[in-house]
N, CA, C and O of each residue as an XYZ file, in Angstrom:
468
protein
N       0.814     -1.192      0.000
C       0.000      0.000      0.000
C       0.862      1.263      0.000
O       0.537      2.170     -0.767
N       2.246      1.449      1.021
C       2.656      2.636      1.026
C       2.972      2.436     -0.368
O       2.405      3.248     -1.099
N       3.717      1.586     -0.959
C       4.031      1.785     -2.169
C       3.444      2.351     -3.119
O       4.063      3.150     -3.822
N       1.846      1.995     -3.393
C       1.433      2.362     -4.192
C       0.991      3.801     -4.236
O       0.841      4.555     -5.198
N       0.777      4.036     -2.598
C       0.704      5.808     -2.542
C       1.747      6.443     -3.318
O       1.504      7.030     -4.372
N       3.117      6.318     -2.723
C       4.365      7.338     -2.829
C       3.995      6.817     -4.407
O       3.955      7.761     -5.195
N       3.801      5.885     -4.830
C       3.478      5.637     -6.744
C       3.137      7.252     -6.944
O       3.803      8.246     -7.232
N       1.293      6.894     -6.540
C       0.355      7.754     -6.899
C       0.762      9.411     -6.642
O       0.363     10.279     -7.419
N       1.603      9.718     -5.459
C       2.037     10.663     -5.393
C       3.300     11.135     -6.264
O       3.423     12.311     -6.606
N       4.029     10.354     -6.526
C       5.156     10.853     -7.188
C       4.358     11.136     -8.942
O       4.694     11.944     -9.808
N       3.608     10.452     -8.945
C       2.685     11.088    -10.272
C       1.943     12.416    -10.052
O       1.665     13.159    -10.994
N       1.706     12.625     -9.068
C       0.797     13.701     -8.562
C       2.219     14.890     -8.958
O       2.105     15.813     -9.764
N       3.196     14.643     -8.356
C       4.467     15.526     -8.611
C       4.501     15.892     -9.457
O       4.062     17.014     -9.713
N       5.048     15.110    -10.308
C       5.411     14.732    -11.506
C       4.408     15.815    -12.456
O       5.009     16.774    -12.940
N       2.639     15.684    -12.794
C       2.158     16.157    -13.030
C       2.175     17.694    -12.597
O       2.023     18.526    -13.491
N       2.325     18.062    -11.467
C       2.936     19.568    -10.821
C       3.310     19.915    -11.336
O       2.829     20.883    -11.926
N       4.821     19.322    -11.646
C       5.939     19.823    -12.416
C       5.626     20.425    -13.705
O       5.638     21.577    -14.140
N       5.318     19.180    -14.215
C       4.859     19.530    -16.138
C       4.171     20.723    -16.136
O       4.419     21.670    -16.882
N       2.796     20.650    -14.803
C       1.807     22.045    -15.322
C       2.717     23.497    -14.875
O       2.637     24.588    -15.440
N       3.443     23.200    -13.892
C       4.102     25.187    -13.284
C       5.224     25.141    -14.713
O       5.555     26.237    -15.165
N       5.716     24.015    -15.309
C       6.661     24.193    -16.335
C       6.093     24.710    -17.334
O       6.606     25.622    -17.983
N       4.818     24.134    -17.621
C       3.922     25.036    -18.880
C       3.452     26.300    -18.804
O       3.521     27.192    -19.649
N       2.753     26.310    -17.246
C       2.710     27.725    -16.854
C       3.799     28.967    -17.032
O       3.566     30.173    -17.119
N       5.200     28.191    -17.059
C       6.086     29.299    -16.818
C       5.978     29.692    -18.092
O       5.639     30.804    -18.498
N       6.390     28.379    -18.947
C       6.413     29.118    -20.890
C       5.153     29.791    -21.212
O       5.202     30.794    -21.924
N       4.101     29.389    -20.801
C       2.828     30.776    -21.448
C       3.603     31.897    -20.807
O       4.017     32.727    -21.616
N       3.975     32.175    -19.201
C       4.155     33.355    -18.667
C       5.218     33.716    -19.750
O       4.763     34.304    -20.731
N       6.263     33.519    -19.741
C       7.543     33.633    -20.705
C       6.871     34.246    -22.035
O       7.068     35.413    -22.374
N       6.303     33.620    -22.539
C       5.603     33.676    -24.401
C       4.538     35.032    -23.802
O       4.307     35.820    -24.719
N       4.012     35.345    -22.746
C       3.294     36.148    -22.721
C       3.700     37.615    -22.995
O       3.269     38.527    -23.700
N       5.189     37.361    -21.726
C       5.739     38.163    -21.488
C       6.949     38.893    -23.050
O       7.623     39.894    -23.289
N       6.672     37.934    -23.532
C       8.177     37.900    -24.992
C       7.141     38.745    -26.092
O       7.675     39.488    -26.916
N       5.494     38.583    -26.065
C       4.593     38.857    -27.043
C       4.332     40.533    -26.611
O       4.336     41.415    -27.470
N       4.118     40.792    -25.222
C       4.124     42.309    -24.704
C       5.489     42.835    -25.063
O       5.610     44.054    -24.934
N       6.359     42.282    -25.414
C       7.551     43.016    -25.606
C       7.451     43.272    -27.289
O       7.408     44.351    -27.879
N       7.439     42.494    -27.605
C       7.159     42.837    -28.955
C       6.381     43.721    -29.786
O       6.557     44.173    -30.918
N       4.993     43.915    -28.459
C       4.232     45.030    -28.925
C       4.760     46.329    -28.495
O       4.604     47.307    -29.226
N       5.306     46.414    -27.493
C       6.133     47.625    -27.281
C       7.207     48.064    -28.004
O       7.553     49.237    -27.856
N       7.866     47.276    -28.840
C       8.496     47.629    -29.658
C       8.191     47.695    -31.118
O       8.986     48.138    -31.947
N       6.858     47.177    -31.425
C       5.965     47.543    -32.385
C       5.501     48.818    -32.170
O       5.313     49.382    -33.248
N       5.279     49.403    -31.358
C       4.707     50.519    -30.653
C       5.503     51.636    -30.983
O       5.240     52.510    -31.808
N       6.769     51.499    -30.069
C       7.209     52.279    -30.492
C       8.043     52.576    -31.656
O       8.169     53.755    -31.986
N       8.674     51.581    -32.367
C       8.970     51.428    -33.909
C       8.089     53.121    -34.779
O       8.366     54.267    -35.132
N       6.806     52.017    -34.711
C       5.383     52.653    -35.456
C       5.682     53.952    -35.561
O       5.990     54.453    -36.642
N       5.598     54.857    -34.055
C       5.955     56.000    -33.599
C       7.415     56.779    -34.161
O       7.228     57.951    -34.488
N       8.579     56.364    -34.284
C       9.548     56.613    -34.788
C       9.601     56.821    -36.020
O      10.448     57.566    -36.512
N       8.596     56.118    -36.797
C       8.611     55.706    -38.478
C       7.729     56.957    -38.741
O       7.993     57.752    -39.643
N       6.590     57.096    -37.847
C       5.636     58.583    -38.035
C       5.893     59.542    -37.831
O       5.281     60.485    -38.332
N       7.034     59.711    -36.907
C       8.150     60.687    -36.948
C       8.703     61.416    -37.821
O       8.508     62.598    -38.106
N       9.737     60.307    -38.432
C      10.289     59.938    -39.155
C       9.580     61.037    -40.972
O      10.003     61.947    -41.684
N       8.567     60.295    -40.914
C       7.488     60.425    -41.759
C       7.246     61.758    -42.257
O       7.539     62.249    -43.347
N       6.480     62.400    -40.960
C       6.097     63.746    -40.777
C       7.613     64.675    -40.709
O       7.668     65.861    -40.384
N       8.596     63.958    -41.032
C       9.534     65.126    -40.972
C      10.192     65.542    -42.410
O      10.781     66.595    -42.654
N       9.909     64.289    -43.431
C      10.284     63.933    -44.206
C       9.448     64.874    -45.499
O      10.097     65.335    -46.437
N       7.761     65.090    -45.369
C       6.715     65.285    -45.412
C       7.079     67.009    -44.974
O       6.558     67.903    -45.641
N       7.773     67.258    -44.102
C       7.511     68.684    -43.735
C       8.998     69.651    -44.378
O       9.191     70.867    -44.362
N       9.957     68.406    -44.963
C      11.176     69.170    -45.787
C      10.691     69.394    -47.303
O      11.050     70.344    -47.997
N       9.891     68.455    -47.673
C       9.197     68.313    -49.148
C       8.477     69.440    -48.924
O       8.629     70.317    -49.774
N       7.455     69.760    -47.686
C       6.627     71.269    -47.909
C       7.298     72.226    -47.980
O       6.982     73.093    -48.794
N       8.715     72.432    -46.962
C       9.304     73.568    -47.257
C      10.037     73.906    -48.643
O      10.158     75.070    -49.026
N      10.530     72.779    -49.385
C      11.155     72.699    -50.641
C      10.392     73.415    -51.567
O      10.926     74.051    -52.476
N       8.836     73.343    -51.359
C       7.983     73.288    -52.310
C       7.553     74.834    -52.512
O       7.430     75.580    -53.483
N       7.329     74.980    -50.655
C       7.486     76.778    -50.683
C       8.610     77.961    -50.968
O       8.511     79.113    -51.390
N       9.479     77.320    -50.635
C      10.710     77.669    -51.288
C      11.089     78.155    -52.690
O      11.616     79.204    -53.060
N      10.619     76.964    -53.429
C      10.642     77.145    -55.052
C       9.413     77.540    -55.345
O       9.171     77.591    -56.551
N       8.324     77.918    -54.417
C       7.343     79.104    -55.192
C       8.063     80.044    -54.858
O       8.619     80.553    -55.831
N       8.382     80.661    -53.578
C       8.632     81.549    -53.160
C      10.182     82.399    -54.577
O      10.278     83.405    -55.281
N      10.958     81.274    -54.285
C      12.340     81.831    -55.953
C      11.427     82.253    -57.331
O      12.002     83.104    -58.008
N      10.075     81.800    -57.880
C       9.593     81.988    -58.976
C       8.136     83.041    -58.150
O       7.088     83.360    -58.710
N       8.314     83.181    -57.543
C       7.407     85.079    -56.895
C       8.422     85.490    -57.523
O       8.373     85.792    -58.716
N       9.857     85.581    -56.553
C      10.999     86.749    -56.923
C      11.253     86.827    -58.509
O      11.432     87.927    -59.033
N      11.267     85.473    -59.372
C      11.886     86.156    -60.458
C      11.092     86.735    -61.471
O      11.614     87.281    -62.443
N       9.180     86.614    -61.233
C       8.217     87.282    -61.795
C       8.370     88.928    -61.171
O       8.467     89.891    -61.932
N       8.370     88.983    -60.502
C       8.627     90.362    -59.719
C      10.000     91.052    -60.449
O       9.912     92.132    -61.033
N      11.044     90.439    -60.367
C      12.297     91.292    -61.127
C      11.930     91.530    -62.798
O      12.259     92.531    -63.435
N      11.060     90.193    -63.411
C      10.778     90.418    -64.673
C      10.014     91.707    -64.972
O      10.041     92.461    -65.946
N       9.246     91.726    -63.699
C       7.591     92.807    -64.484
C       8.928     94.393    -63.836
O       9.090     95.344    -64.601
N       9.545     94.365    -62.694
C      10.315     95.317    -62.896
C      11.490     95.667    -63.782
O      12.183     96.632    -63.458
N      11.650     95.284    -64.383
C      12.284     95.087    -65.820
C      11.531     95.468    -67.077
O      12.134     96.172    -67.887
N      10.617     95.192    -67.274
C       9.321     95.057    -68.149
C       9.036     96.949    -67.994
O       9.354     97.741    -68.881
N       8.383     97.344    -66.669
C       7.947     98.684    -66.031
C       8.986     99.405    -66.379
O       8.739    100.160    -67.319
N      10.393     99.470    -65.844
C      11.476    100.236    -65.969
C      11.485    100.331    -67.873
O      11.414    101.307    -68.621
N      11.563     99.387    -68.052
C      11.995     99.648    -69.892
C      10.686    100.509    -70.545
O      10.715    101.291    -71.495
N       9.566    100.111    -69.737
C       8.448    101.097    -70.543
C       8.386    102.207    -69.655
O       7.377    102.891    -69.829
N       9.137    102.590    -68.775
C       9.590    104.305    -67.990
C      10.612    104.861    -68.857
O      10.581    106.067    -69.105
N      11.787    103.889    -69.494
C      12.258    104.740    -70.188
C      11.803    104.849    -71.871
O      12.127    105.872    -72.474
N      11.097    103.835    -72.545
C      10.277    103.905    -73.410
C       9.543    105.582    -74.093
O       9.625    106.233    -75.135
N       8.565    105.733    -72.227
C       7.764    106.700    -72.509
C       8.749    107.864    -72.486
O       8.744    108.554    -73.506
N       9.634    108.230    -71.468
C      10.658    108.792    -71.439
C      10.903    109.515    -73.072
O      10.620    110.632    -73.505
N      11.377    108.641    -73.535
C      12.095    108.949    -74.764
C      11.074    109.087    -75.780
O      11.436    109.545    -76.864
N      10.106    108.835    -75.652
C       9.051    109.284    -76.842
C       8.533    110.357    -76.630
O       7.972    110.868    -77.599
N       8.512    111.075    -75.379
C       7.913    112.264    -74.464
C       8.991    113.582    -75.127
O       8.611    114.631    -75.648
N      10.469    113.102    -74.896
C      11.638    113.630    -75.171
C      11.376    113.674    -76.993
O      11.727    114.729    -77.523
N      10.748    112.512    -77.982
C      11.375    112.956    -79.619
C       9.765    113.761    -79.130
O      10.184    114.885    -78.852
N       8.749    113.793    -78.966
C       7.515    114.512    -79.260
C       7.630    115.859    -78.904
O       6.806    116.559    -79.493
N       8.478    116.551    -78.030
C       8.548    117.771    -77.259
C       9.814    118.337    -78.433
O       9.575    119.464    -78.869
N      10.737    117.863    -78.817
C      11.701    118.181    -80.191
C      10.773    118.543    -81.207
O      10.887    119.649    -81.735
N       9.766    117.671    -81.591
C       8.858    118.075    -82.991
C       8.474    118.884    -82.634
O       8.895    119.949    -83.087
N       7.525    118.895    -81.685
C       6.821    120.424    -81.218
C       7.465    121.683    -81.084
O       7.128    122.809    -81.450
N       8.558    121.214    -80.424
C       9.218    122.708    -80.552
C       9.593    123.279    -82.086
O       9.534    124.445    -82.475
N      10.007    122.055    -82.849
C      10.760    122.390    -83.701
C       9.474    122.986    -84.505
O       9.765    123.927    -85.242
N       8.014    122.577    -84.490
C       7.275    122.906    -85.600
C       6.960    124.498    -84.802
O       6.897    125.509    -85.502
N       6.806    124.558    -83.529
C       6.274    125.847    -83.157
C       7.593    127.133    -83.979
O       7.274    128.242    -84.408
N       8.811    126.634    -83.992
C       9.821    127.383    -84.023
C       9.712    127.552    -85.658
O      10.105    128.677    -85.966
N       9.388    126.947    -86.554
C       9.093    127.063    -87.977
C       7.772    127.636    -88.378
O       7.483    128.081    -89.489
N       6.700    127.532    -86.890
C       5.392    128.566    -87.101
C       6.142    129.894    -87.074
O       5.854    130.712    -87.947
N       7.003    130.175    -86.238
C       7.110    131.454    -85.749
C       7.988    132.591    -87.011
O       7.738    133.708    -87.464
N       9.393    131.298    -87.272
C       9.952    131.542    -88.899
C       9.035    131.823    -89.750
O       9.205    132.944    -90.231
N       7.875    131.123    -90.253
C       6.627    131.617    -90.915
C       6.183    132.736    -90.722
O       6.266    133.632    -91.563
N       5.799    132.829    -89.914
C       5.194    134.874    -89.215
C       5.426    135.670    -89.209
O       4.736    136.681    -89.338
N       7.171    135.482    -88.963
C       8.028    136.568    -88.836
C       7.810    136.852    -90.678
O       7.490    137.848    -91.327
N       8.121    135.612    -91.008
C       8.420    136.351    -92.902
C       7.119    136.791    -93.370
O       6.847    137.774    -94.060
N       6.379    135.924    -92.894
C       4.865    136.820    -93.589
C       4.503    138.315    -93.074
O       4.047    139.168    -93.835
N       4.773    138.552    -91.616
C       5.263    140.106    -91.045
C       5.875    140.872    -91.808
O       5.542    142.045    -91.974
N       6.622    140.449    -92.242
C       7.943    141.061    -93.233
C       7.308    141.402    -94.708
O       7.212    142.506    -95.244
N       7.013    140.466    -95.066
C       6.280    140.250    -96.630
C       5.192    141.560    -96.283
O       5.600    142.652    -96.676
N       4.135    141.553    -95.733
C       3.104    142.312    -95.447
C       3.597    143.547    -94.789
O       2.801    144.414    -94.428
């Protein structure tokens, strides 16, 4: 009889063993699977980082090279303005020559027709 107890018990052990040994590997695998999400986690986070920074050099690039083609429409049309300031300039300048010159050939006229008469 004792025999067959310490049997029955050393199976009883035995069985102990196996289940806190399985218990430990779920705990273990539990514990190995939360780690993994934390470093899924924060990965994720780094990459969106990452992302949004990547995302925010492309916007500035983008404003940038509008911003160079503002400036070189702006130097064009002042370029454009200046050449038609001196344009009018100089057509203001031959129109004020004719005029004078025709008033100054009215006046040559007058004088001789004064003269004549």
């Amino acid at each position: 009889l004792t025999l067959i107890l310490t049997l029955i018990l050393t199976l009883i052990l035995i069985l102990i063993l196996i289940l806190t040994l399985i218990l430990t590997l779920t705990l273990i695998l539990i514990l190995i699977l939360i780690l993994t999400l934390i470093l899924t986690l924060i990965l994720t986070l780094i990459l969106t980082l990452i992302l949004i920074l990547i995302l925010t050099l492309i916007l500035t690039l983008i404003l940038t090279l509008i911003l160079i083609l503002i400036l070189i429409l702006t130097l064009i049309l002042t370029l454009i303005l200046t050449l038609a300031l001196i344009l009018t300039l100089i057509l203001t300048l031959i129109l004020t020559l004719i005029l004078t010159l025709i008033l100054i050939l009215i006046l040559i006229l007058t004088l001789i027709l004064t003269l004549i008469l």
